[in-house]
C-alpha positions in Angstrom: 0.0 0.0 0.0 1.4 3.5 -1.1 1.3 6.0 2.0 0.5 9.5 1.9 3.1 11.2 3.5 1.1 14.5 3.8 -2.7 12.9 4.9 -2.7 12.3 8.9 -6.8 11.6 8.6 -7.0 7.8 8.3 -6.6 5.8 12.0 -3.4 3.4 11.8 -2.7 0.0 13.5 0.7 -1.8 13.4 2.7 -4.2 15.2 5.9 -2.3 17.4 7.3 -5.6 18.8 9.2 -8.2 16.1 6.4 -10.3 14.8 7.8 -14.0 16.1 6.9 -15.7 19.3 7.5 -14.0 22.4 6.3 -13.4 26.1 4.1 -10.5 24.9 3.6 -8.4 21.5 2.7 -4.7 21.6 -0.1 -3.4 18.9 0.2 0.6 18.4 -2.8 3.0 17.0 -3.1 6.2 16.2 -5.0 9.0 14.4 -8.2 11.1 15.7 -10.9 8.6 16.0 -8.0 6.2 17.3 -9.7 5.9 21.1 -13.5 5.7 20.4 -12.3 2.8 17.5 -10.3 0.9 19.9 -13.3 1.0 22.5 -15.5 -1.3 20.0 -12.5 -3.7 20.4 -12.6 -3.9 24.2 -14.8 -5.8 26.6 -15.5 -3.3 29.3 -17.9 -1.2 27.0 -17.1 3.4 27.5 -13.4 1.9 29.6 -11.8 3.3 26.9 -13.6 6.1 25.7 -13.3 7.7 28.6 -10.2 6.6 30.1 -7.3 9.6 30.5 -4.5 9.8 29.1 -1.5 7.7 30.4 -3.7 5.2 32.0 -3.8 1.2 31.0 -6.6 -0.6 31.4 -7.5 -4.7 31.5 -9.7 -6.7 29.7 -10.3 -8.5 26.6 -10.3 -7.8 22.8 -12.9 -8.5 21.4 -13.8 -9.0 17.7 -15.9 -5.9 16.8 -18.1 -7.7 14.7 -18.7 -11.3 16.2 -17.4 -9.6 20.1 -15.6 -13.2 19.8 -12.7 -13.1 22.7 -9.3 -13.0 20.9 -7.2 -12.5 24.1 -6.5 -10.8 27.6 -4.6 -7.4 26.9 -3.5 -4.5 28.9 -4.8 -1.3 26.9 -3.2 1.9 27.4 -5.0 5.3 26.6 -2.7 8.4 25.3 -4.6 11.5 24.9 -3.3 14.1 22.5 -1.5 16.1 22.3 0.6 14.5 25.2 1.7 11.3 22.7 4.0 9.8 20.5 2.5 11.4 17.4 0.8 14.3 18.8 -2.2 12.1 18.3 -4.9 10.1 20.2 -3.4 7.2 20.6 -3.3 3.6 22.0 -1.2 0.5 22.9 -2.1 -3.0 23.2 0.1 -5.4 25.0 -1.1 -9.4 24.5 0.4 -12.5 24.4 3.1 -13.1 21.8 1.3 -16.1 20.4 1.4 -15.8 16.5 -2.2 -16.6 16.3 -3.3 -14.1 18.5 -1.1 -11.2 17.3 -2.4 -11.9 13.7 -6.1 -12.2 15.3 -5.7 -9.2 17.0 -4.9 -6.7 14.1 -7.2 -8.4 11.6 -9.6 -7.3 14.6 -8.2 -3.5 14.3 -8.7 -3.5 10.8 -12.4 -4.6 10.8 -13.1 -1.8 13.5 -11.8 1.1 10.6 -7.9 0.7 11.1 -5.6 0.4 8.1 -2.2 -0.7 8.5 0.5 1.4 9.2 3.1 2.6 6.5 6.9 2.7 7.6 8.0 4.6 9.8 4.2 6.5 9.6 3.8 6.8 13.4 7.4 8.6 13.5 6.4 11.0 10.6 3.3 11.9 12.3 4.7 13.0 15.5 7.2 14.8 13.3 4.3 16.8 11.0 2.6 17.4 14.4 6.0 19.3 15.6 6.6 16.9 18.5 10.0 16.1 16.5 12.0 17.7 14.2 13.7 15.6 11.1 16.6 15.0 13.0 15.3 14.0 16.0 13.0 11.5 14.0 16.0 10.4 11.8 17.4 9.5 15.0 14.5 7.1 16.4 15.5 4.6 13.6 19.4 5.2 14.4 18.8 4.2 17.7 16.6 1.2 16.1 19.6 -0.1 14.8 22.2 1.1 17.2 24.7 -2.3 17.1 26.7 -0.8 20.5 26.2 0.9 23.3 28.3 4.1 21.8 26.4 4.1 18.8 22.5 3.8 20.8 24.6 6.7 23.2 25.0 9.1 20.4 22.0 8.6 19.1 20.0 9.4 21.7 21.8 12.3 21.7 20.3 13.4 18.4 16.8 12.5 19.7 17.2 14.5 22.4 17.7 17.6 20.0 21.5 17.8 20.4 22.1 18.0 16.6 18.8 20.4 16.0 20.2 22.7 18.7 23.6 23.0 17.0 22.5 23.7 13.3 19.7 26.5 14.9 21.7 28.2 16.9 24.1 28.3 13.8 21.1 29.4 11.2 19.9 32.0 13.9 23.5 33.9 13.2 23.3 33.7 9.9 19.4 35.1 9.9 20.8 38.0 12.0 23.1 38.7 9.3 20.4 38.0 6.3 18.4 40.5 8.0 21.4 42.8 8.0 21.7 42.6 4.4 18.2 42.2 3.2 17.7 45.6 5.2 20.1 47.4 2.5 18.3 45.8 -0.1 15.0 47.6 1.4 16.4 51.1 1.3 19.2 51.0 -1.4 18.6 54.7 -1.1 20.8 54.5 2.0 23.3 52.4 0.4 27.1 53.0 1.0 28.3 50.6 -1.2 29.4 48.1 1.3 27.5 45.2 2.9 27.4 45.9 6.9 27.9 42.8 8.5 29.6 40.6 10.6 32.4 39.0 8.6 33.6 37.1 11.6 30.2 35.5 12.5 30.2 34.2 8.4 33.6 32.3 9.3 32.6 31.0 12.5 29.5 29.6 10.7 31.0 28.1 7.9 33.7 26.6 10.5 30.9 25.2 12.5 29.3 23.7 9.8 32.2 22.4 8.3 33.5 21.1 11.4 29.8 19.0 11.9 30.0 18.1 8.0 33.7 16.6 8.8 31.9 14.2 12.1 30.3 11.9 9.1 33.1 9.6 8.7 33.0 9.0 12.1 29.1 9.0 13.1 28.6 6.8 9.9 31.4 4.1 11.6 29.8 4.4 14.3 26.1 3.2 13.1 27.1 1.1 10.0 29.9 -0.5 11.4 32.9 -2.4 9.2 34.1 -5.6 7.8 37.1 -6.9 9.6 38.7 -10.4 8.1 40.7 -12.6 10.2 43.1 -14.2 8.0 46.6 -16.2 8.2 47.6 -19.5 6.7 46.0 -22.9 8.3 46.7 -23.9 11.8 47.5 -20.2 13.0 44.9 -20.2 15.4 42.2 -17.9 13.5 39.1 -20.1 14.5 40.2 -19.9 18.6 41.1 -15.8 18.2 38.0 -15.6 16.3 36.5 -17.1 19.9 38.6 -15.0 22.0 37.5 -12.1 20.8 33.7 -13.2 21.0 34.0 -14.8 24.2 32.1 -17.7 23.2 32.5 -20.8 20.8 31.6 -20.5 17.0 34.4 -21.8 15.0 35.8 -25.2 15.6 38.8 -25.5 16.9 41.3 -28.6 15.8 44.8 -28.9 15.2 44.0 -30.6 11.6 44.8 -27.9 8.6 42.2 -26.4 6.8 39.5 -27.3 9.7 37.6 -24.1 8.4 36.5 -24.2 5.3 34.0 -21.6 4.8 34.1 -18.4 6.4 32.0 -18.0 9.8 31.0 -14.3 10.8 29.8 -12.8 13.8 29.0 -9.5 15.4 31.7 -7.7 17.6 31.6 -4.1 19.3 35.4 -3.2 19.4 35.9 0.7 21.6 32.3 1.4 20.1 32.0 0.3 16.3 30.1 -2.6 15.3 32.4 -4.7 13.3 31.6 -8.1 11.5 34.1 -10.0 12.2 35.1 -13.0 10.0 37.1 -16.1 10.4 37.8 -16.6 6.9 39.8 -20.3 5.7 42.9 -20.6 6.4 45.2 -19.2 3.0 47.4 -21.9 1.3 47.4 -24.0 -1.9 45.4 -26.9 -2.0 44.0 -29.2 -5.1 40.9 -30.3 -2.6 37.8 -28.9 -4.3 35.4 -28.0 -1.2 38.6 -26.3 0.7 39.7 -24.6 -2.4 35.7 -23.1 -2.8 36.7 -21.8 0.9 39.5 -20.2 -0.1 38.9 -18.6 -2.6 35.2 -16.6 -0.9 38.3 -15.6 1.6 40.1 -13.7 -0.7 37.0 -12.2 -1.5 36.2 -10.9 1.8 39.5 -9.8 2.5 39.4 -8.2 -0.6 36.4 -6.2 0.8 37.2 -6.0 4.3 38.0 -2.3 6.0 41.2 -4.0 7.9 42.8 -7.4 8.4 43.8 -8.8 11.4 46.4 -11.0 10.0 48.2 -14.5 12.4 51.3 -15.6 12.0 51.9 -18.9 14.0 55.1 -18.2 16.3 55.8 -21.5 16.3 56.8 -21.7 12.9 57.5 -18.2 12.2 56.6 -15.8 9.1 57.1 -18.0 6.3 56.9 -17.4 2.3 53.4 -18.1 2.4 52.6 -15.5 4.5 54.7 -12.7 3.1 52.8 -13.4 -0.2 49.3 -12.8 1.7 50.7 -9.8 3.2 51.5 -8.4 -0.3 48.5 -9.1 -1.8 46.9 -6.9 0.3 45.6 -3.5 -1.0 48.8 -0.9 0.0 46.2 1.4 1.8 44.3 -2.2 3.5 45.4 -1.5 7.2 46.3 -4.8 8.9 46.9 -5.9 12.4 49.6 -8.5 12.6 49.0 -11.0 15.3 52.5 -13.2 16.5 50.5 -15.7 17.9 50.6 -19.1 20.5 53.9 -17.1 22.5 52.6 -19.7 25.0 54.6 -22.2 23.3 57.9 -20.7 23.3 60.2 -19.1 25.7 59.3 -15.8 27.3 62.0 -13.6 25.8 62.0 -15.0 22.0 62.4 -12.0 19.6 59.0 -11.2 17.9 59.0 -9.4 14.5 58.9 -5.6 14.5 55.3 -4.5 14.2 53.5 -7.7 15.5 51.6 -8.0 18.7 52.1 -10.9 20.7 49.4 -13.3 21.6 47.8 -16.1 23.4 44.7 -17.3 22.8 45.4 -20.1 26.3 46.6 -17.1 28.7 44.9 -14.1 26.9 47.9 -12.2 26.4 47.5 -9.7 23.4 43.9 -9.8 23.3 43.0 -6.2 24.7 46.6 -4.6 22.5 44.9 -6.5 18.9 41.8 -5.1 20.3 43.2 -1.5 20.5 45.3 -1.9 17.5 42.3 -2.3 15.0 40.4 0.0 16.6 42.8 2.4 15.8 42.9 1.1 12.3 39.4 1.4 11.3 38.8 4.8 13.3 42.0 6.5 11.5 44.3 6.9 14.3 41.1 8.5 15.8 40.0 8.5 20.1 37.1 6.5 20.9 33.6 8.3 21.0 32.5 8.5 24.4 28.6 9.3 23.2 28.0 12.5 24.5 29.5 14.3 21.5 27.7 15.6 18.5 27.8 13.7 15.0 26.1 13.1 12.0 26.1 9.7 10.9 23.6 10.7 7.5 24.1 11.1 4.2 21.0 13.2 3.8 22.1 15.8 6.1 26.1 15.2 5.2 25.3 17.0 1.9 23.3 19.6 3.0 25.9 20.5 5.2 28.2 20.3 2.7 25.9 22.6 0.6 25.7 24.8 3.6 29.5 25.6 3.6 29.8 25.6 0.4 27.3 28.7 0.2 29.0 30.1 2.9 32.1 30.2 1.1 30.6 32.2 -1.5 29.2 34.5 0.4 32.6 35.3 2.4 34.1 35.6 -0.9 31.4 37.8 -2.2 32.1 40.1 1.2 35.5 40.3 0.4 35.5 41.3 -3.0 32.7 43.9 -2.4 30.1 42.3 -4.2 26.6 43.5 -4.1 24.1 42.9 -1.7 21.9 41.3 -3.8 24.5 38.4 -4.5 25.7 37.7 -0.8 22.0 37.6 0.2 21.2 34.9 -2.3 24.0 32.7 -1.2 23.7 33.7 2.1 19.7 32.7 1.9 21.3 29.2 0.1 22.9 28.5 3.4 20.0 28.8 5.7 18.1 27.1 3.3 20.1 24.0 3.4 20.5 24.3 7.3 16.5 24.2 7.3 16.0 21.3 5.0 18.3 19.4 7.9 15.8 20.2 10.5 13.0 19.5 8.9 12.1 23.5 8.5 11.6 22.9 4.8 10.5 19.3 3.7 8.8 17.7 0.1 7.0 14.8 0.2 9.6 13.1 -2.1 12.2 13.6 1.1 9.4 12.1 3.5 8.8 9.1 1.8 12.1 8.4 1.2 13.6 9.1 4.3 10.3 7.5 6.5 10.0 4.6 4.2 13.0 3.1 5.6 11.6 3.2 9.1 10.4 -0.4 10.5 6.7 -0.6 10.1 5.6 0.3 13.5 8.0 3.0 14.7 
């Protein structure tokens, strides 16, 4: 079903909890005839009608037209505008069963619900004011927030950190626009120059640059990277790979070429989400199935953003591994692991640039840790969460078309251009500053940007 992004008439029903069987599912409605609809549904007949806002109530849902019992809920009233989407609004929490969750909103529906769009209940609250476009850009960051840091910063932007920033920046540029656009009104008082502050324009275009430059970094954080694990056979990939996890994935067996296929997992390393993968271990072999193996490694090393590369101490680097290392891309960054010190004496010499490590005593495990965290972040300190970053594309360029217009107009200042031409860029730049807000929107930038919500939020 195609949503209108700009009609908030209709009453909407989704499911906000995963639909798969669980302890209890929640059911969210919303829209101006949301609470004397759900009351048909419920078996205490006026409960809900006339329940206040922020108050749950228990009974049964009913169907509304056989009043056939479908299951024992807890329903909870919102009144606008003190709700999610500005809206009347309620939530129905009932048993996770399948059956039910699937009886209950075909029961929604036949009372004069339509299922909700993605990401509709979101956009609402946003066209009712109660969020801006950041903020509600930041409800499905913090969705799919993989780490703490990256749920941390997040929540930061739903709290209005981001919005804050770019205001506070668009309300010095206004009071200069107005400066300006005050010329324009009386030219008859016009000197010739364009009174204004040409140190607020620099701070400005710094501060917007400076927020434009945090997408690398607030994009690392939410998307995460690919991280290979890679080494010939036997150098202990498969029990690093489990070290690292702190739990068994890949089997672990002193018989080459154990792993055949690559096994990937999830790993938060200072903050970024990486997928980690224990890829087969890199050698020549005529064996078909191993070879298959092989080869899908190369391709993810190919891919990855970093390699942790192992070296088995025991045998030391051999010819076979300074060919791997080679291969690499020049700019692939790689951590090179000396690994199984446990097996010989303490004060063996171990190859410049290689961190030692034991999987059996867990030496090494925190310094490979560090070392590709300072691979894939650039050299760069771990976030902490409190700071301010965008991790979007959407608002990445319009910050970058926000400096770039700032640029212009500085240059326009300093070569004593006319009004007319600094206030058009100057107007570009607060332009761009309010599309990232949300201050000026299309419906094309609301579908696409609320149709990858999760249906539900």
């Amino acid at each position: 079903m195609q949503t209108n992004y700009t009609s908030t008439d209709d009453c909407i029903v989704a499911l906000a909890t995963p639909y798969a069987e669980s302890a209890i599912a929640v059911i969210r409605a919303s829209g101006d005839h949301c609470i004397s609809y759900a009351d048909r549904l419920f078996s205490r007949p006026g409960a809900i009608a006339t329940a206040d806002g922020n108050r749950a109530h228990v009974g049964y849902l009913l169907h509304p037209d056989s009043r056939e019992r479908i299951d024992q809920v807890v329903c909870t009233v919102y009144r606008a505008p003190a709700s999610y989407t500005g809206q009347d609004s309620v939530e129905v929490s009932c048993h996770g069963s399948l059956s039910v969750i699937q009886a209950c909103l075909e029961a929604f529906r036949a009372a004069g619900f339509r299922p909700a769009g993605p990401g509709e209940f979101t956009l609402r609250a946003f066209l009712a004011g109660k969020l801006g476009l950041t903020q509600a850009e930041a409800v499905a960051e913090l969705v799919r927030a993989r780490t703490r840091t990256a749920s941390t910063l997040a929540l930061g932007r739903l709290s209005g950190r981001l919005e804050r920033r770019i205001e506070a920046i668009k309300q010095s540029l206004l009071r200069v626009l107005a400066g300006v656009e005050i010329q324009l009104d009386y030219p008859e008082e016009d000197t010739g120059e364009v009174p204004h502050d040409i140190a607020s324009l620099i701070r400005a275009r710094d501060d917007v640059a400076a927020l434009a430059d945090t997408y690398r970094t607030g994009a690392l954080y939410q998307d995460g990277v690919l991280v290979a694990l890679a080494g010939a056979t036997n150098a202990g990939k498969s029990s690093l790979f489990n070290a690292l996890l702190r739990e068994d994935r890949s089997i672990v067996s002193d018989v080459h070429g154990t792993t055949r296929d690559y096994i990937e997992a999830s790993v938060d390393v200072g903050g970024v989400p990486v997928k980690l993968v224990d890829t087969a271990g890199l050698r020549d072999v005529d064996e078909q199935v191993e070879g298959e193996g092989i080869r899908r490694s190369g391709q993810i090393i190919a891919r990855s953003a970093a390699v942790v590369y192992l070296v088995d101490a025991t045998a030391g680097v051999s010819t076979g591994d300074e060919q791997n290392l080679a291969s690499f891309a020049p700019d692939k960054p790689v951590v090179k692991v000396w690994n199984k010190v446990d097996l010989l004496p303490v004060d063996h010499a171990v190859p410049e640039g290689y961190i030692r490590s034991s999987v059996e005593t867990g030496e090494g495990i925190t310094g490979i840790l560090d070392a590709l965290f300072s691979r894939i972040s650039g050299g760069a300190a771990a976030l902490t969460g409190d700071e301010t970053v965008v991790d979007s594309a959407r608002q990445h360029d319009l910050l970058r078309r926000a400096a770039e217009a700032l640029e212009r107009t500085i240059a326009s200042v300093h070569d004593g251009m006319p009004a007319d031409i600094v206030a058009v860029d100057l107007q570009d730049a607060v332009g761009a500053l309010g599309e990232i807000t949300g201050e000026v929107s299309t419906d094309d930038v609301l579908e696409t940007m609320f149709g990858g919500f999760c249906v539900g939020k």
